[in-house]
N, C-alpha and C positions, 0 to 999 in steps of 0.2 A: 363351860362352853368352849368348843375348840374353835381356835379363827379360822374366818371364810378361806384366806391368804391360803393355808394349808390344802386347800380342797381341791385344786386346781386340777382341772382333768375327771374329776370326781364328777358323776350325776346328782345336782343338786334339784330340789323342788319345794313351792311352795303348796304347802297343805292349810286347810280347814280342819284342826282338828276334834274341835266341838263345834256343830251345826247351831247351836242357839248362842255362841258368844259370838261377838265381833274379835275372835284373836288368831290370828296366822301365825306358822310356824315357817322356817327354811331348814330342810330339813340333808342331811348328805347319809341317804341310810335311814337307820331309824335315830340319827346322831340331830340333835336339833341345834341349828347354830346360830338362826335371829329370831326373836319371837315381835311380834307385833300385833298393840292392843289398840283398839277405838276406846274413847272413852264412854262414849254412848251411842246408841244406835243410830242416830244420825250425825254425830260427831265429825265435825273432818279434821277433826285433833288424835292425832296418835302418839304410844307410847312404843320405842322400840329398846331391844338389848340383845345384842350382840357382845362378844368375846372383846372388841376391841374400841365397844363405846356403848353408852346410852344415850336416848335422843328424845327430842319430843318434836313432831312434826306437826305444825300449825298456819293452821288459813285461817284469814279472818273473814269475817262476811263474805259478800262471792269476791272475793279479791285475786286476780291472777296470780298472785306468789304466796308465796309460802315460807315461813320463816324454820330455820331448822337450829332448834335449843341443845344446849350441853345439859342432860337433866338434873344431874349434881347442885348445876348453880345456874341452871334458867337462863344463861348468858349467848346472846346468836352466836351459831358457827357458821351460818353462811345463811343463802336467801335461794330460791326459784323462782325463776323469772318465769311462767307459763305463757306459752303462744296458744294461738286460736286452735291448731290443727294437732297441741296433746305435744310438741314439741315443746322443748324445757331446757331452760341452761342454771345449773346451780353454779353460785356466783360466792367467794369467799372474800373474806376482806384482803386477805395479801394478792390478792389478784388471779388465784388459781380459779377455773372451772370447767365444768363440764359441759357434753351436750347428749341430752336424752332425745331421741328422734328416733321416728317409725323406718325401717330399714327392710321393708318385704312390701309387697304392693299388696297385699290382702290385710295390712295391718295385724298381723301374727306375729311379727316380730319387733321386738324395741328394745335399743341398742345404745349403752352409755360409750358416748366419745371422750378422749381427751384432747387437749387443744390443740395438739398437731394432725389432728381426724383420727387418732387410733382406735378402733373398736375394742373396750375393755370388756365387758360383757354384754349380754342377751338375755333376754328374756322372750323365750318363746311359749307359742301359746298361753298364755296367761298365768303359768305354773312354770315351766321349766329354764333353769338357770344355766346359761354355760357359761364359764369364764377363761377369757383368753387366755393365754402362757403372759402375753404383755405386763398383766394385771398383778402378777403373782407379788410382785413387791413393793404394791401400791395400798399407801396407810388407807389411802378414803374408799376400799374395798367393800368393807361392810357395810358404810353409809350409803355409797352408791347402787348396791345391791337391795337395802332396805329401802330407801327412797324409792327407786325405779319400780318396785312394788306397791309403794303406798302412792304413786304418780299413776300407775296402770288401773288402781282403783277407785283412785279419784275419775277419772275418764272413765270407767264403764260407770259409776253411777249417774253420770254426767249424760251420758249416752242414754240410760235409763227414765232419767229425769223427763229427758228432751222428747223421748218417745211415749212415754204417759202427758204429753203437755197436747201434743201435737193433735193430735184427735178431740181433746176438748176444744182446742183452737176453732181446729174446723168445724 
């Protein structure tokens, strides 16, 4: 797989590339550079691999964070703290993190910051990737790119949930 790092400038997207698996692909071209698997159909445990890591991304019960594994040896690389409104800050142990927050008034767009507000990338509409020039020499590229995916789909099922609940309610 070739790194994200590289792609810069490049049109990157996420695909579906089998309708009956839960497995996402990012893809620069027909070049596929993170794949990302559910473990089961209602799973909110993912597997991901990228060029420059593998991950395992885990919620426990409805718990607002989410723990993010090194998959070799299961050990946390960091944590997501989730707010009410799909905002997210991934928190490491040396003190680095980020901030995932909606950054278009129609929520089309969602955009990892770095600690001084930089916008590293975007994720627009639901599928497509941009990545700033900023970003090009930044190791947690691939993780913030796969997270900020597996975060955008945590919230639409969440969104999905909410709206199959509400009509039984009333």
């Amino acid at each position: 797989m070739k790194s994200i790092n590289e792609c810069i400038g490049e049109e990157l997207q996420w695909v579906h590339p089998h309708l009956l698996r839960a497995e996402y692909e990012l893809r620069a071209g027909d070049e596929v550079l993170v794949s990302l698997s559910y473990s089961g159909a209602f799973s909110s445990q993912a597997r991901a691999e990228a060029a420059d890591g593998l991950w395992v991304f885990e919620r426990k019960n409805l718990s607002r964070t989410i723990t993010v594994l090194a998959l070799d040896t299961r050990t946390e690389l960091a944590s997501v703290k989730r707010g009410m409104s799909g905002h997210s800050t991934l928190l490491f142990p040396d003190g680095r993190e980020y901030r995932w927050q909606c950054s278009s008034f129609w929520h089309t767009v969602w955009t990892w910051f770095d600690q001084e507000g930089r916008p590293l990338l975007h994720l627009k509409r639901g599928k497509h990737v941009q990545l700033e020039p900023d970003a090009c020499d930044l190791h947690d590229l691939a993780l913030l790119t796969t997270l900020g995916w597996y975060l955008y789909k945590q919230q639409e099922e969440e969104a999905a949930t909410a709206a199959a609940i509400v009509p039984v309610i009333s």
